[in-house]
C-alpha positions in Angstrom: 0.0 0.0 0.0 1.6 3.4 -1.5 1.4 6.4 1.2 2.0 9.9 0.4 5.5 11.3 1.5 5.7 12.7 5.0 7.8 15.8 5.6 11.2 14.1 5.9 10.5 12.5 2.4 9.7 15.8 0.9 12.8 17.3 2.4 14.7 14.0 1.0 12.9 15.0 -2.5 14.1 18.2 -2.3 17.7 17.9 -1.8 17.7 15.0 -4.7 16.4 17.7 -7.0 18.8 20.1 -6.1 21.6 17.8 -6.2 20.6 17.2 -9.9 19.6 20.8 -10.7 23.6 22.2 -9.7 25.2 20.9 -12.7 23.2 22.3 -14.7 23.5 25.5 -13.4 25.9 27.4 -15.2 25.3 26.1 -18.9 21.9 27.2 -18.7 20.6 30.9 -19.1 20.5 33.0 -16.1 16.8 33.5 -15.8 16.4 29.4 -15.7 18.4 29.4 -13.2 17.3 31.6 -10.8 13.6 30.9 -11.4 14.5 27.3 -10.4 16.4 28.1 -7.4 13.2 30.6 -6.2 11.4 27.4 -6.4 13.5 25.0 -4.8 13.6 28.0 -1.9 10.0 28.5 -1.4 9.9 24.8 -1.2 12.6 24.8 1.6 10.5 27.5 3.1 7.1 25.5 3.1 8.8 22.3 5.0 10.9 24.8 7.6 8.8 28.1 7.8 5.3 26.7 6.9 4.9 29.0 4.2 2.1 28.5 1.9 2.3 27.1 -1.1 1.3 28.5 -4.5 -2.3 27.5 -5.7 -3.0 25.8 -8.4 -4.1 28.4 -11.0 -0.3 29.7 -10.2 1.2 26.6 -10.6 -0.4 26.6 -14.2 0.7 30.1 -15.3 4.3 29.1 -13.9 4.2 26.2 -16.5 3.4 27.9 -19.2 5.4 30.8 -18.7 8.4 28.4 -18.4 7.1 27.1 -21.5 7.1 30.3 -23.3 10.5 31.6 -22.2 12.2 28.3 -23.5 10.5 28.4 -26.9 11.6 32.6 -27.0 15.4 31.8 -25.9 15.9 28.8 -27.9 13.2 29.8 -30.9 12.3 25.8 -30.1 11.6 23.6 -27.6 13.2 20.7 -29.6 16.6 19.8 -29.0 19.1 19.2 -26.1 19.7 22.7 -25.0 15.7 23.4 -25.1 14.6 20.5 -23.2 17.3 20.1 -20.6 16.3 24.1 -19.9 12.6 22.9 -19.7 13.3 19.5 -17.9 15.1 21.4 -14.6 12.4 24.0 -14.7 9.6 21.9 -14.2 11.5 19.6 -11.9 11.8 22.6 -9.8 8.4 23.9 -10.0 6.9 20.1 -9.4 8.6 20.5 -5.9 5.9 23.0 -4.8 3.5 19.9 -5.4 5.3 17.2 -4.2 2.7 16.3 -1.3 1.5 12.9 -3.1 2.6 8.9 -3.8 2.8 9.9 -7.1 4.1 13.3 -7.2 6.9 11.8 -5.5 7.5 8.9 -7.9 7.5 11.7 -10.9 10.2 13.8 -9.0 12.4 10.6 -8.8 12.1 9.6 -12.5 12.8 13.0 -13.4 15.9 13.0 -11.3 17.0 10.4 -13.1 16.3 12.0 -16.9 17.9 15.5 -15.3 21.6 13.1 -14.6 20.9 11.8 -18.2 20.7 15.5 -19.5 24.0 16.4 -17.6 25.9 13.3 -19.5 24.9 14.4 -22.4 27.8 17.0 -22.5 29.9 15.8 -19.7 31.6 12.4 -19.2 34.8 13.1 -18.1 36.0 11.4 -14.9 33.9 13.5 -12.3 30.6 13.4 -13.8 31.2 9.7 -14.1 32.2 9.6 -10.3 28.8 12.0 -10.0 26.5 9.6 -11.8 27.5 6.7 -9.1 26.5 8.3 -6.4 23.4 10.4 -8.1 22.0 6.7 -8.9 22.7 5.4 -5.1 21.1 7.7 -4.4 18.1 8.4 -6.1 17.3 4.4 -6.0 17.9 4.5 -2.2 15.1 7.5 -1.9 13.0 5.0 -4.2 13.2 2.4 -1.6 12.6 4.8 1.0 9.2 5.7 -0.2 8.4 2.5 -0.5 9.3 1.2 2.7 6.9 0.9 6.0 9.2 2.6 8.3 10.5 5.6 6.2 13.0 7.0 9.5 16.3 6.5 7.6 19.7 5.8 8.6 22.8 4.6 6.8 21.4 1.4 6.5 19.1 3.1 4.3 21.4 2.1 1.8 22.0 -1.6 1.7 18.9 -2.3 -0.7 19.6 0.3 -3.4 23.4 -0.8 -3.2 22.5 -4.7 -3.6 19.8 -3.6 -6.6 22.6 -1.9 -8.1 25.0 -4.7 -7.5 22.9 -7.0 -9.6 22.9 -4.4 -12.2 26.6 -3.5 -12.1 27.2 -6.6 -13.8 25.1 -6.6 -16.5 25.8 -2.5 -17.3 29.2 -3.3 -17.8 28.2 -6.5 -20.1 26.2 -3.9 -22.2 28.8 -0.9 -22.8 31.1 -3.8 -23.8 28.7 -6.1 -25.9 26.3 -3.5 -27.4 27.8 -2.3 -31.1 29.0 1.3 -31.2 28.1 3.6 -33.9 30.1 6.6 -34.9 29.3 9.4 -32.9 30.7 12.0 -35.0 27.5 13.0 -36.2 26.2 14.0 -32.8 29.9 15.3 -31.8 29.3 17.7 -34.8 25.8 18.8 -34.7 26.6 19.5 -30.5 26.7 23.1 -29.5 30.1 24.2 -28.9 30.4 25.0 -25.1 31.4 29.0 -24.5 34.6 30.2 -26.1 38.1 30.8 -25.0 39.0 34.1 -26.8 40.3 32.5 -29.7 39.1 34.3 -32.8 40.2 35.3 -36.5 41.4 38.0 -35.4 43.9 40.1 -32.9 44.0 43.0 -31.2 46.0 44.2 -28.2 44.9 42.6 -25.1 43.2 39.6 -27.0 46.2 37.4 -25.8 46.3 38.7 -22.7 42.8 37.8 -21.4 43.4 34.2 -22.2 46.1 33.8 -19.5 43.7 34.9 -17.0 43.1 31.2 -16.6 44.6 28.0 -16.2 42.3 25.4 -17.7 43.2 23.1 -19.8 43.6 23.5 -23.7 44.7 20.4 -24.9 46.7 17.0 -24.4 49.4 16.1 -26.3 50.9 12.6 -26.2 54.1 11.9 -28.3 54.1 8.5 -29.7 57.2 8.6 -31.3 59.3 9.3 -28.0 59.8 12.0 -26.0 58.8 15.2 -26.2 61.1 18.3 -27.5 62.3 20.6 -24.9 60.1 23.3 -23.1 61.3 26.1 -25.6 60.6 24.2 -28.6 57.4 23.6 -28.0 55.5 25.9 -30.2 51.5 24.9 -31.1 50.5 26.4 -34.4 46.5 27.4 -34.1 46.2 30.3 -37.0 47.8 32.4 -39.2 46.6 36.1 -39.9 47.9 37.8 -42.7 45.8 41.2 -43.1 47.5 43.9 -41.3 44.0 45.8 -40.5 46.5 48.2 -38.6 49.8 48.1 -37.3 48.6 46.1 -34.0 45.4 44.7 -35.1 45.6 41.4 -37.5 43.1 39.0 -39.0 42.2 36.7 -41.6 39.9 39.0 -43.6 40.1 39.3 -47.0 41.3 37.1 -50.2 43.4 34.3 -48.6 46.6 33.4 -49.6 47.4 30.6 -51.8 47.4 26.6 -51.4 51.2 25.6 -50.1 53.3 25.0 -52.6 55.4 22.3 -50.8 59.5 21.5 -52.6 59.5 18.1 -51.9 63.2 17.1 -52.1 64.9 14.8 -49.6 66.1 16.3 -46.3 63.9 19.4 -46.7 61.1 18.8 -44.6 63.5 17.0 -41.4 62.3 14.2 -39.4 58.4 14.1 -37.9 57.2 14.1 -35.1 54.0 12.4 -34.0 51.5 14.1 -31.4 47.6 12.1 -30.3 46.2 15.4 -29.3 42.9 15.8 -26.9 41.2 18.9 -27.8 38.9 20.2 -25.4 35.3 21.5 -26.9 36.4 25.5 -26.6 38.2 26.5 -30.0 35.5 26.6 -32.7 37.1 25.3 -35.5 40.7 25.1 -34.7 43.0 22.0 -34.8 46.2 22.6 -33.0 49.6 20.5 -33.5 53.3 21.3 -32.9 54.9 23.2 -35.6 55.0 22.6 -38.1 51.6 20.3 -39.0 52.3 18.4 -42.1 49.2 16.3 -41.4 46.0 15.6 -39.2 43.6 12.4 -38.8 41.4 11.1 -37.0 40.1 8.0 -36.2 36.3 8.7 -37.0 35.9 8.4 -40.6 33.1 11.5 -39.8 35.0 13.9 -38.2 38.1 13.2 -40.6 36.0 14.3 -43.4 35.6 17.5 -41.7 38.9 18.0 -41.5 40.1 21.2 -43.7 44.0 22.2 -44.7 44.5 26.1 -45.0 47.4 27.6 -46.3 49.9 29.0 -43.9 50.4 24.7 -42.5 47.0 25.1 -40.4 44.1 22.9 -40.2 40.9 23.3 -39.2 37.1 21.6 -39.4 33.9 22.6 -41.5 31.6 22.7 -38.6 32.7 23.7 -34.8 34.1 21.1 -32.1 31.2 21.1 -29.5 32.9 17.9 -27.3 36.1 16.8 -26.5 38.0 15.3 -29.2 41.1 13.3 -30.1 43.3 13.1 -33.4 46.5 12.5 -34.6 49.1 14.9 -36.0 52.5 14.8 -37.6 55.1 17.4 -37.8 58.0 18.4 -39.4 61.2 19.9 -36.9 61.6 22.4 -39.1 59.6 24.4 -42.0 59.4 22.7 -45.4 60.7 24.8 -48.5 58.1 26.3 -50.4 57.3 28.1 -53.5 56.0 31.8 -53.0 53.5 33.0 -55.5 53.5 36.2 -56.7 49.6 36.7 -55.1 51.3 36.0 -52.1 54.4 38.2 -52.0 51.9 40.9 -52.5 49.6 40.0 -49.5 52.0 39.3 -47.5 54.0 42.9 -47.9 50.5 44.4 -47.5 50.7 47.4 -45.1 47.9 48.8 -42.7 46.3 52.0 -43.5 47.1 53.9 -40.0 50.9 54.1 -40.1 52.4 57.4 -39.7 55.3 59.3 -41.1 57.5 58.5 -37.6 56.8 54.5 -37.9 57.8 54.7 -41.6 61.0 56.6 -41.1 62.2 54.6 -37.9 61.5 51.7 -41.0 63.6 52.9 -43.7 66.4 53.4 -40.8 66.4 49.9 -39.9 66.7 49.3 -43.1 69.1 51.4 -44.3 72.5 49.8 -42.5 71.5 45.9 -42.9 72.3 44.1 -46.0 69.4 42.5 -48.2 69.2 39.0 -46.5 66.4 38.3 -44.0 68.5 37.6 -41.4 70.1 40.7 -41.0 66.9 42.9 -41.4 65.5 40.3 -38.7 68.5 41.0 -36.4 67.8 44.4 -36.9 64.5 44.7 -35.6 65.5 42.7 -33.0 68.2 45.0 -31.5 66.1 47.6 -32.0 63.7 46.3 -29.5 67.1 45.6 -27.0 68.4 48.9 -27.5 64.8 50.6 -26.6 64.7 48.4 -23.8 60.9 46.9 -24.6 59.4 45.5 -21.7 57.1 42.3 -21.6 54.4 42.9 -19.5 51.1 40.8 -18.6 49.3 43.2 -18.1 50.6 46.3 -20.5 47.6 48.2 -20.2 45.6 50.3 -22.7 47.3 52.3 -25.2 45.1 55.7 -25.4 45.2 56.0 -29.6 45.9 52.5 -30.4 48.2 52.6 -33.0 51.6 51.5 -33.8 53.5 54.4 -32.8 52.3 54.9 -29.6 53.6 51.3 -28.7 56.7 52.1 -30.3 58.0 55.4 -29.3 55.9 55.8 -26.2 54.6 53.5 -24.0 57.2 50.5 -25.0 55.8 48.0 -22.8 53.6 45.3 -24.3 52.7 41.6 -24.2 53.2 38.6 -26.7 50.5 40.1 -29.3 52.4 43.5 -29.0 55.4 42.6 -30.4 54.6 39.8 -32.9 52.4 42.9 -34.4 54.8 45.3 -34.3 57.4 43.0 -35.7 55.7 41.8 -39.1 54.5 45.3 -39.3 58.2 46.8 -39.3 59.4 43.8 -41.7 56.5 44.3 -44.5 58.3 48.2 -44.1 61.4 46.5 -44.6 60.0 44.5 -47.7 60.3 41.4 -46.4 56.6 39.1 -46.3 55.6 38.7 -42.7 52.7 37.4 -40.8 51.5 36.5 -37.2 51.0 33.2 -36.0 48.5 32.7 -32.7 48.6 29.8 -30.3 49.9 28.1 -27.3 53.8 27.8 -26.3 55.7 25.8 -23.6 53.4 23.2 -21.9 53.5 21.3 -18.4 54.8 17.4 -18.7 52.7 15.2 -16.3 54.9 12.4 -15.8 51.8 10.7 -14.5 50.3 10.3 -17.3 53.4 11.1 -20.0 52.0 13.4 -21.9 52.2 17.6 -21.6 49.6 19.4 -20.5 49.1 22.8 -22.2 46.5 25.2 -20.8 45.0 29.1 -22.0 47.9 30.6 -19.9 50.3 28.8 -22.8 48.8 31.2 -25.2 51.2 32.9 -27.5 52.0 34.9 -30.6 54.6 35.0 -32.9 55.6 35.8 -36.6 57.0 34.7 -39.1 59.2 35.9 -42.2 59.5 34.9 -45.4 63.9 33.9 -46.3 64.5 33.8 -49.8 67.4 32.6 -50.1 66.1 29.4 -48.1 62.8 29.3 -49.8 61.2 29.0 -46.9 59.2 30.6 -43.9 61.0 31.3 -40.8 59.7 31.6 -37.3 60.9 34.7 -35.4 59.6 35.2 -31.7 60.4 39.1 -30.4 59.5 38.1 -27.2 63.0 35.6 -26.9 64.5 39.0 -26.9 62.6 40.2 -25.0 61.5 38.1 -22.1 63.3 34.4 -22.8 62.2 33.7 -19.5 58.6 33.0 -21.2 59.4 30.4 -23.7 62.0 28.5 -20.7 59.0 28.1 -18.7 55.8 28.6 -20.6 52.5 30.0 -19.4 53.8 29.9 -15.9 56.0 33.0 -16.2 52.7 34.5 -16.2 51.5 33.6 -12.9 55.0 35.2 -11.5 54.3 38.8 -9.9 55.6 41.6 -11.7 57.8 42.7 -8.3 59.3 39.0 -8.6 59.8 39.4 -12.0 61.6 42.8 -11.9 63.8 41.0 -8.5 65.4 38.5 -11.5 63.9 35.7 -10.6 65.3 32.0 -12.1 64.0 29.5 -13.7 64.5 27.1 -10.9 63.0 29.4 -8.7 60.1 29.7 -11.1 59.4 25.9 -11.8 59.9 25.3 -7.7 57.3 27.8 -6.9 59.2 30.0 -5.3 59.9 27.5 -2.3 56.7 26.6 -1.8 55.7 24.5 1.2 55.3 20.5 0.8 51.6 21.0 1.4 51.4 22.9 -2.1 54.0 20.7 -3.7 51.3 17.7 -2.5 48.4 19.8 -4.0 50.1 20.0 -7.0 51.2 16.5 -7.6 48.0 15.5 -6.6 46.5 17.6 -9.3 48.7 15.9 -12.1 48.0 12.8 -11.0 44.3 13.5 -11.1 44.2 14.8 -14.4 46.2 12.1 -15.9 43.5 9.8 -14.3 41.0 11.9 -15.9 42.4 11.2 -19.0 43.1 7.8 -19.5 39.4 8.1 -18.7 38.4 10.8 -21.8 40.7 8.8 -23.9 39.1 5.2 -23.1 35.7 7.1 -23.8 37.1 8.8 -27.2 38.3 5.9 -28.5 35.7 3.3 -27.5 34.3 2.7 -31.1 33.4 -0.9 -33.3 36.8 -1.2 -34.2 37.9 -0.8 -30.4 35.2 -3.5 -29.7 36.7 -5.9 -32.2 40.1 -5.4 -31.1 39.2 -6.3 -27.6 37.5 -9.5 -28.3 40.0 -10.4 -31.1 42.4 -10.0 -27.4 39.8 -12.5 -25.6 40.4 -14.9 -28.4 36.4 -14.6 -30.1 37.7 -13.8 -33.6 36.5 -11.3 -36.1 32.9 -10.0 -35.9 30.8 -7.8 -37.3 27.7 -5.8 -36.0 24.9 -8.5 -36.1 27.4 -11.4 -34.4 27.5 -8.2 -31.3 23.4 -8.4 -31.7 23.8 -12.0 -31.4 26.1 -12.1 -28.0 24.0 -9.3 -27.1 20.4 -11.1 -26.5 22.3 -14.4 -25.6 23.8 -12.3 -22.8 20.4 -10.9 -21.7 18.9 -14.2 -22.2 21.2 -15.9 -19.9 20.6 -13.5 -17.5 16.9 -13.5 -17.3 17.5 -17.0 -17.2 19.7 -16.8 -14.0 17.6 -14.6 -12.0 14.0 -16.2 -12.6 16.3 -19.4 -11.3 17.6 -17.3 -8.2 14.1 -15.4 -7.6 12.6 -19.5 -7.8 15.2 -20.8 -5.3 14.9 -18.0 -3.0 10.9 -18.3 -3.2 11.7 -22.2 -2.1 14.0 -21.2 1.0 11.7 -20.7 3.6 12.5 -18.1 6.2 14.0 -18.6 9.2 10.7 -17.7 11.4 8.3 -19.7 9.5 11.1 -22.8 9.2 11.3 -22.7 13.4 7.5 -22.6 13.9 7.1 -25.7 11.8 9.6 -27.5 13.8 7.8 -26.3 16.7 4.6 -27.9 15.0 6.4 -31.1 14.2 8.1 -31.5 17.3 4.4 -31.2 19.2 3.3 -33.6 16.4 5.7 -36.1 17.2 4.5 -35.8 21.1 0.9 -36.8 20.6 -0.7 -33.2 19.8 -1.0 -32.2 16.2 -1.8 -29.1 14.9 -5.0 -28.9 13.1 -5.0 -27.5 9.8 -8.1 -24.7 10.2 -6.2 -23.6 14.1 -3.7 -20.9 14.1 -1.1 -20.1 16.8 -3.3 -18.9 19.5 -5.5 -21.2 19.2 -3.1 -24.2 18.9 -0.7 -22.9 22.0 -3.9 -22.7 23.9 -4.6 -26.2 23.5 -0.7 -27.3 23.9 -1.0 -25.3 27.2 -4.0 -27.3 28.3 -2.3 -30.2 27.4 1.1 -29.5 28.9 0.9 -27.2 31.6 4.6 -27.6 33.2 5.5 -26.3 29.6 3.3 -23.1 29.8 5.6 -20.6 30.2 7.9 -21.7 27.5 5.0 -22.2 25.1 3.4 -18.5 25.8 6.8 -17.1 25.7 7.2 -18.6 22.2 4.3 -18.4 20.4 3.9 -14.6 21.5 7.1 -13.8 20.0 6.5 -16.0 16.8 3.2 -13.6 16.7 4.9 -10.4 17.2 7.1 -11.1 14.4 4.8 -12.4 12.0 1.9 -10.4 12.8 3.0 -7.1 15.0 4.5 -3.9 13.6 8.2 -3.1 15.1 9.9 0.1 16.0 13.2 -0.6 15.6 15.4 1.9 13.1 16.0 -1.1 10.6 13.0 -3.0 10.8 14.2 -5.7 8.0 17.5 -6.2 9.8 16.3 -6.7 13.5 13.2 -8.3 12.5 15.8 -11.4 10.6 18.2 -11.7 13.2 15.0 -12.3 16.2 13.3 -15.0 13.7 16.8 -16.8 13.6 16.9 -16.5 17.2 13.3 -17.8 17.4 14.0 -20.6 14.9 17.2 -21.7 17.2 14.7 -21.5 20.4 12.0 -23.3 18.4 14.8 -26.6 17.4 15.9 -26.6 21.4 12.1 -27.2 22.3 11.0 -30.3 23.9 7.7 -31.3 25.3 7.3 -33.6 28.1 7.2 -37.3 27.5 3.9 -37.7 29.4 1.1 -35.1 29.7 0.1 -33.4 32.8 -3.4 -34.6 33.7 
């Protein structure tokens, strides 16, 4: 017999939903969220402060309203984003009617569908974690309605974890057994998670607000040995070759012809191989160590998507919105390459706000060098020395914008400063320039063997064109500048600017600055949690058919195709059904232990002369055995009232089941130590 939920229950109900509702917090709109938070309050409040709750006319206009909004934010109410935004809205305004069986049973299913909304985007490591103890439990406050004594305690527990024991088994025969699909069609079609900063485009400060954080970017694993040193470890992203002014770059306009690779021995160097995780924040950008020469991945989808632009970049059609893996190979050094004469002329394109002072500090750059590359390069370069530049983090706001204000004024700047400034001065100098924007330097986690490389790694650089090599050639201003930065990557910009000023090391830097073993701990402990985490991506990524085959080929089952998985599929489930209707059967046999000690009560008064009678129940029958066998009277009564308390009464104890089994067993011991008199009492 169902009863509604008491107080307790409700309060139970209430923090279920809201322990579903959190993670869904921040990826939905802000007036979702708060309008489901107001409701989970005036919930709280009903259950602690006796506040009324809303009537049902209100209750109607709150659904459709909710209704309304969704359809005006999303322009649908079709699709993940539109009904995960609906489903924790109404799971939040249900609680303000949760007073009912089945109210209650409607909040727990949709508990259920709100954790299946949340792995729809996530399943890294936590959420995975999460989704254990979300099901415990949500199953646990199942069993809870459902039980005649609803005062819990940790015992609580022990039925939802045995359900889900039987189940663990046959979960884990179903991820492994069932036949995956590719699911680079729903990778594709996802909607790409907020951005990092990365754009087509760069102005000053653009850079500068992605080191702000320290989340990952990507994973790169190096498959062909270890990985280059620190300094070396430059990860193309883009190229922008329209100087839209003498700071500001981007990719507008005609771009620049296909690569025209010179493919003669020795020219391109030796590879090296990089499996790259790519978390779901960069659009359409594929990132590799320079220089790419190519980029695969293992779903034939997403490989399709796959783009080459010119300038050794590549990219997909349509935006990353999950985490993704692929492989990339790259050259140690640039391949030679023909220049076209389209080219040339874009890249010696100059920006329309350069003044007289800019051009003339140019032409004297350029007037003691000889023509080679090198030597306008080295040029530049000194120039920046002499001036004494500065690298700063935080560089601050130049009041016109433009070039010469950077140059002869403020001379303090960040990466993007002086990778513009540089391909700026070298298209003066007529040599063909342009900026390159990604990540540089990169953490190794030795847990894990791989290097970690996260937004504060950001970085930009240029690159000139060599003619007498026939090639392009990276040039980073800020190794004159600041090499400290490129020693130590992103890091250098989590150093104070006082520290900095101090000359600090690069011991000093990588240590910490001395920092205590506690924060040493933390930060192993950190690494080793993220390379946990992504053994666990990558085991998810690359769990596709041809995984599945390669594991059974392993187990020695052979080749196999889709239907011979359908096959070992419903033979799996079929045993199974078969094995627990045979263990529900054999447990139905076993008789428990308080009915199995009042029939050897029965048959040990049987074998003494008095029978019971089929139609006479215990009462009754130790009525008569009392009658009977008065010098046993007391040990009759004091049995038979027990056997009815436990078979008949209603206990009190805080884990009814368990007390209730261990008494019967005592009873059923009590009842096999019984012995009547040989002769009765007349």
């Amino acid at each position: 017999m169902t009863r509604a939920p008491g107080k307790q229950l409700q309060l139970l109900l209430l923090l279920i939903v809201s322990f579903n509702v959190i993670p869904h917090t921040f990826e939905l709109p802000p007036w979702i969220t708060a309008t489901s938070i107001s409701f989970l309050l005036w919930t709280a409040l009903h259950l602690f402060k006796n506040v009324t709750l809303p009537p049902t006319w209100l209750r109607a206009i709150f659904v459709v309203a909710g209704g309304v909004g969704v359809f005006f934010q999303w322009h649908t109410i079709v699709g993940q984003e539109p009904a995960t935004g609906l489903l924790v809205y109404l799971a939040s305004l249900k609680m303000l009617e949760a007073t009912r069986y089945r109210d209650a049973m409607y909040v727990i299913f949709t508990s259920y569908f709100l954790l299946m909304a949340h792995l729809l985007t996530s399943q890294s490591l936590p959420s995975t974690l999460y989704m254990g103890l979300d099901v415990l439990l949500i199953t646990a406050l199942m069993f809870q309605l459902h039980k005649r004594d609803r005062r819990t305690s940790p015992r609580s527990l022990r039925p939802a974890m045995r359900l889900l024991g039987v189940a663990l088994p046959v979960w884990i025969f179903l991820f492994l057994v069932f036949p995956r699909f590719s699911a680079g069609l729903w990778r594709l079609n996802a909607p790409p998670p907020t951005q990092t900063g990365f754009s087509d485009d760069m102005s000053p400060g653009d850079v500068e607000k992605l080191i702000q954080s320290d989340e990952p970017a990507f994973r790169a694993t190096f498959t062909g040995g270890e990985p280059p040193s620190p300094i070396d470890l430059y990860w193309r992203g883009a190229i922008l070759y329209s100087a839209d002014g003498g700071l500001r770059w981007s990719r507008n306009g005609a771009e620049p012809d296909t690569d025209r690779f010179v493919r003669a021995p020795g020219l391109s160097g030796p590879r090296v191989r990089q499996e790259i995780v790519l978390e779901p924040a960069f659009k359409k950008w594929l990132f590799a160590l320079d220089f790419p020469r190519e980029i695969e991945f293992d779903d034939p989808l997403r490989h399709s998507q796959v783009r080459r632009r010119p300038g050794m970049i590549f990219e997909v059609s349509k935006e990353i919105g999950s985490r993704t893996i692929y492989q990339a190979s790259s050259s140690r050094e640039t391949p030679a390459q023909a220049l076209s004469i389209f080219d040339r002329k874009l890249y010696l394109q100059l920006p329309s706000d350069l003044t007289t002072d800019v051009i003339e500090l140019a032409q004297r750059l350029n007037a003691d060098t000889d023509s080679s590359t090198r030597a306008r390069v080295d040029r530049v370069m000194r120039f920046f020395d002499d001036e004494e530049f500065r690298y700063s983090k935080e560089p601050g706001a130049l009041k016109t914008g433009l070039l010469r204000e950077f140059l002869f004024e403020s001379k303090v700047g960040f990466c993007e400063h002086f990778a513009a400034s540089f391909a700026t001065l070298m298209r003066l100098m007529k040599v063909p320039a342009r900026v390159v924007v990604g990540f540089q330097g990169g953490i190794y986690n030795g847990f894990g063997r791989y290097v970690l490389v996260r937004s504060l790694d950001a970085h930009a650089w240029a690159e000139v064109w060599d003619e007498s090599q026939s090639r392009w050639l990276r040039v980073d201003p800020t190794a004159t500048i600041a090499p400290l930065r490129l020693r130590v990557g992103g890091d250098y910009n989590l150093v104070d600017s006082r520290d900095l000023a101090a000359g600090v090391s690069e011991e000093m830097i990588r240590n910490g600055f001395g920092r205590g073993w506690a924060t040493r701990f933390s930060w192993r402990a950190r690494l080793a949690w993220d390379a946990a985490a992504m053994r666990w991506n990558n085991f998810l990524l690359k769990y596709d058919f041809q995984f599945q085959q390669e594991l059974f080929a392993k187990l020695g089952l052979g080749e196999a195709n889709r239907w011979i998985f359908f096959l070992w599929l419903a033979a799996g489930l079929l045993l199974f059904a078969i094995l627990l209707q045979t263990a529900l059967r054999l447990k139905a046999k076993k008789e428990d232990p308080l009915l199995d000690g009042y029939h050897r009560f029965c048959s040990r008064c049987a074998q003494a002369g008095l029978p019971r009678l089929s139609q006479e129940g215990p009462l009754a029958y130790s009525r008569r055995l009392i009658a009977r066998y008065p010098d046993a009277a007391i040990e009759i009564e004091q049995l038979m009232r027990e056997f009815i308390t436990l078979r008949y009464g209603r206990t009190t104890q805080a884990d009814p089941t368990t007390t209730t089994t261990r008494r019967a067993r005592a009873f059923q011991q009590k009842s096999r130590r019984f012995m009547l008199p040989k002769e009765p009492t007349n």
